[in-house]
C-alpha positions as CSV (number, residue, x, y, z in Angstrom):
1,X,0.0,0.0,0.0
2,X,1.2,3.7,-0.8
3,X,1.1,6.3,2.2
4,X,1.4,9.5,0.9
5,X,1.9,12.5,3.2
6,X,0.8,16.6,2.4
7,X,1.2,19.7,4.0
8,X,2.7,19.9,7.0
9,X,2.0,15.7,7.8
10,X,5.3,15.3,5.0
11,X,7.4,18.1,6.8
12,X,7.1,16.1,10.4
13,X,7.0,12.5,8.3
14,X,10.5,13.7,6.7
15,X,8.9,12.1,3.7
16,X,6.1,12.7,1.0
17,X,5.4,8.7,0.7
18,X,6.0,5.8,2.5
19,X,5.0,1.8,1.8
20,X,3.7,-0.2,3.9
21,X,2.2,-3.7,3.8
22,X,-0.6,-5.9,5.5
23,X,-2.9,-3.2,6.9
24,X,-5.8,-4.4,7.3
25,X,-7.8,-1.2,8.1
26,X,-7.5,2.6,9.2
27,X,-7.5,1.7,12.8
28,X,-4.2,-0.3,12.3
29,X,-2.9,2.0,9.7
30,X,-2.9,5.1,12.5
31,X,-1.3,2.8,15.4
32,X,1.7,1.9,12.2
33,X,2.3,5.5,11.6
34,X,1.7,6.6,15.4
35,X,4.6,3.6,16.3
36,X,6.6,5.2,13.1
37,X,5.9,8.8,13.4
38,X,4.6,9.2,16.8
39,X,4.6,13.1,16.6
40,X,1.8,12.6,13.9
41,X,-0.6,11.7,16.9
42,X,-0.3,15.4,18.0
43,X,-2.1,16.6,14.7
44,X,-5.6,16.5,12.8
45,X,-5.5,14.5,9.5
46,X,-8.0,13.4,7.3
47,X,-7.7,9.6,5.4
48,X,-8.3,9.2,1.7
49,X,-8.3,5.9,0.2
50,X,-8.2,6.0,-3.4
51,X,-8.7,9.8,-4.0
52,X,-12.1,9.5,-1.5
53,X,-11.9,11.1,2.1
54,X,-13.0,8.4,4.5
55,X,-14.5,8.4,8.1
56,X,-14.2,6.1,10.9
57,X,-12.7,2.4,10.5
58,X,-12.7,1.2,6.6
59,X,-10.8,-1.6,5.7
60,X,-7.7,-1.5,3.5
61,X,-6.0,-3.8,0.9
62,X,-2.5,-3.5,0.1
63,X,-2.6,-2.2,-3.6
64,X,-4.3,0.6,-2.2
65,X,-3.6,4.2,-1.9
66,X,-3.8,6.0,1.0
67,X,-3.0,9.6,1.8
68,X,-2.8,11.6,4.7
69,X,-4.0,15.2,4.1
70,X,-4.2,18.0,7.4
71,X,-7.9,19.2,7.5
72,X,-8.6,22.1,5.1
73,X,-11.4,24.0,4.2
74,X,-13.2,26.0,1.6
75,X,-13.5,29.5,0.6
């Protein structure tokens, strides 16, 4: 699965993407990059898989794409 990171989420990753494999679901995806990035847990995000935004738990498969974006809004 690709992990991509924007906005400020890629400054404190030190990267823009990342791969990771056998995730089964967002709930497990957030403790992998809290364990690997744990000053992520100190900021909002929003979760797109495949180009959607998601809430809550969804499940993942690993040729997905996932993307971590910090909450924005509209004007």
């Amino acid at each position: 699965m690709e992990l991509l990171f924007f906005g400020p989420l890629a400054d404190i990753a030190g990267k823009t993407d990342f791969d990771l494999s056998e995730i089964t679901d967002t709930v497990q995806l957030k403790e992998k990059i809290f364990a690997k990035f744990p000053e992520l847990a100190n900021h909002s995000f929003l979760i797109a898989v495949n180009k959607k935004v998601m809430a809550g738990n969804v499940p993942l498969k690993n040729e997905d794409t996932v993307a971590l974006m910090p909450p924005f809004s509209g004007g």
